[in-house]
C-alpha positions in Angstrom: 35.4 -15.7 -34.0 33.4 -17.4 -31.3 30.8 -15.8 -28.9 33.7 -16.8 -26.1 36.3 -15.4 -28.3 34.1 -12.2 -28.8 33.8 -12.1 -24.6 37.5 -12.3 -23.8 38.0 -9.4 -26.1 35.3 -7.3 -24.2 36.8 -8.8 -21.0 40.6 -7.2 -22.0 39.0 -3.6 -22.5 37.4 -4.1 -19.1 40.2 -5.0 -17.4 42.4 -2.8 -14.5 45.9 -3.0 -14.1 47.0 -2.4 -10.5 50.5 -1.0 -11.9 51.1 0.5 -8.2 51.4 -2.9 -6.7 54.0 -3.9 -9.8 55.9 -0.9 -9.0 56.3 -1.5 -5.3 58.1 -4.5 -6.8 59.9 -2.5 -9.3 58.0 -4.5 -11.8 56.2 -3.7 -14.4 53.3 -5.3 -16.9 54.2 -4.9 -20.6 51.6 -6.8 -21.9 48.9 -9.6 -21.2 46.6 -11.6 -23.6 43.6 -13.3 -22.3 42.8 -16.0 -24.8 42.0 -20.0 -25.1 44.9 -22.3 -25.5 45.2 -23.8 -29.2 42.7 -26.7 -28.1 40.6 -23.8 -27.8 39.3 -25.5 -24.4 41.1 -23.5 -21.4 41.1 -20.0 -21.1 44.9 -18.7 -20.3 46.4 -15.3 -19.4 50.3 -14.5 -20.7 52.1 -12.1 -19.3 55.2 -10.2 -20.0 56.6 -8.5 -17.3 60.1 -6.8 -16.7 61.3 -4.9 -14.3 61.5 -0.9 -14.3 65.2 0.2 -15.6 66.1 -3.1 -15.5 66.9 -3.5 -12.3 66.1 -6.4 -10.1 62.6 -7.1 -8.3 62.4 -5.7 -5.0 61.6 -8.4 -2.4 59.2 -7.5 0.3 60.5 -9.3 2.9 59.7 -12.3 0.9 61.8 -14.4 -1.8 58.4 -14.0 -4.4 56.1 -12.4 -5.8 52.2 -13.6 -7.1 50.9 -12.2 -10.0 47.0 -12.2 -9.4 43.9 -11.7 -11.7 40.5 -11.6 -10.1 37.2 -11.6 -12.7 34.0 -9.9 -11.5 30.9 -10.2 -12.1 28.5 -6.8 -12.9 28.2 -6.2 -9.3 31.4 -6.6 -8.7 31.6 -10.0 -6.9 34.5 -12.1 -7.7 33.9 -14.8 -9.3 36.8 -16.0 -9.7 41.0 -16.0 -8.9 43.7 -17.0 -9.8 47.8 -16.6 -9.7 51.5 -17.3 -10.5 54.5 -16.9 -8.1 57.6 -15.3 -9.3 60.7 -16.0 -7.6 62.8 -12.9 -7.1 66.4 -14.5 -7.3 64.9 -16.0 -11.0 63.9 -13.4 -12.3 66.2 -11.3 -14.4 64.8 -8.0 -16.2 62.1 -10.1 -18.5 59.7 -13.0 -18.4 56.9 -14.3 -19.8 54.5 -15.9 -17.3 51.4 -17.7 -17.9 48.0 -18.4 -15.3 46.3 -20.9 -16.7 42.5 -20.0 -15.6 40.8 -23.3 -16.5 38.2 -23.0 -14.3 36.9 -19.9 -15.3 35.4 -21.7 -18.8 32.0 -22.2 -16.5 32.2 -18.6 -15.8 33.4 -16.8 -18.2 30.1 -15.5 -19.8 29.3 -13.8 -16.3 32.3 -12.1 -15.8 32.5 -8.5 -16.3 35.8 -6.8 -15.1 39.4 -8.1 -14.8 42.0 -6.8 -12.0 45.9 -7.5 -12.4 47.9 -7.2 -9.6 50.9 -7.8 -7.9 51.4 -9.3 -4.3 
């Protein structure tokens, strides 16, 4: 395993799920993976998500909803963001959904903590 391998699995025990903002969209997060793609280049986040007793996602007075991460840094900085929409109307009971967090690759060793949320 690599030392950025060996990060991301420290990152996934730091990491929050915000499963109140997934419920308010009667969503919820089954799992997540933060890994590197098979190059082994970009880091990536999937996501499986369905919605709670399968009924359909709740719009907020919008047609979608974004799937965010956020990484900090120790002090709690972000350092970085990023997100995936989900259109309500598409959505039926489960999906996979995948954030592809390229850019994080230059910041990956400072980041400390990982929020998931729904907006």
């Amino acid at each position: 395993m690599s030392k950025i391998d060996d990060h991301v699995e420290e990152l996934k025990k730091n990491t929050e799920i915000l499963e109140y903002t997934f419920a308010k969209y009667n969503l919820k997060l089954d799992s997540y993976t933060i890994a590197l793609d098979i190059s082994g280049c970009y880091p990536t986040c999937f996501m499986e998500l369905s919605t709670i007793n399968g009924n359909k996602i709740v719009k907020k007075g919008a047609d979608k909803v974004n799937i965010k991460i956020n990484f900090y840094d120790e002090n709690e900085n972000i350092l970085y963001h990023a997100s995936e929409e989900i259109y309500a109307d598409d959505f039926d009971e489960f999906d996979t959904i995948k954030i592809n967090i390229a850019e994080l690759q230059r910041c990956l060793k400072k980041a400390q903590k990982v929020k998931i949320f729904a907006r």
